[in-house]
N, C-alpha and C positions, 0 to 999 in steps of 0.2 A: 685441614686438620680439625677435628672434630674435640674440642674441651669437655672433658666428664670431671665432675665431682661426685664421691661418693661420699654417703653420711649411713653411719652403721655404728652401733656400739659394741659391738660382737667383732675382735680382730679377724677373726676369721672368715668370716663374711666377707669383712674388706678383703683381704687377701685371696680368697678364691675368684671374687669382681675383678680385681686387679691383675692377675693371672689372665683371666680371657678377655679384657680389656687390652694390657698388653701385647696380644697376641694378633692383635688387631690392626694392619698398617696406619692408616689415618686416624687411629682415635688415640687420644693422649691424657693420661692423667694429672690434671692439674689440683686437684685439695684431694686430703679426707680429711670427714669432720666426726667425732665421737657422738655427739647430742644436739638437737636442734638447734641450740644459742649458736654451736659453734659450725653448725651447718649456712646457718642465716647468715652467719658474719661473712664466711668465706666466698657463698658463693656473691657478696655482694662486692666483695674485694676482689676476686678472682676472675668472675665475671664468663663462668663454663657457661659451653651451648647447651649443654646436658647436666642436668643433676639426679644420680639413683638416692634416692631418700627411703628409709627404714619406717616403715609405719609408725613403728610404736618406739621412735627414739625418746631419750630422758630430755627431762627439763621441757624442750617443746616437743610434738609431735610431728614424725613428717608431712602431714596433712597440714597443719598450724606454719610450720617450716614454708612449705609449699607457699602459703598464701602470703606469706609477709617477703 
């Protein structure tokens, strides 16, 4: 099974991700995060094989996300 986190601050975004995610036998959604902090936190808690991250999230960016 394959762990995805998404981080998006656009629900809809998430929800269309999550939509063909679901759709998908072995991949499983484990977090969403609205803004970087809370992308960081999660995926360090959570601990997904995958993370979709939003370029341009608030607070940190997905790039900045990415590295930390």
């Amino acid at each position: 099974m394959t762990r995805i986190l998404i981080a998006d601050d656009h629900e809809v975004v998430r929800s269309g991700l999550r939509s063909i995610i679901e759709a998908q036998p072995r991949w499983e959604i484990v977090g969403e995060a609205v803004d970087g902090k809370d992308a960081v936190r999660k995926a360090v808690d959570l601990k997904p094989d995958v993370a979709i991250l939003d370029y341009s999230l608030p607070l940190i960016n997905g790039v900045e996300a990415t590295r930390q």
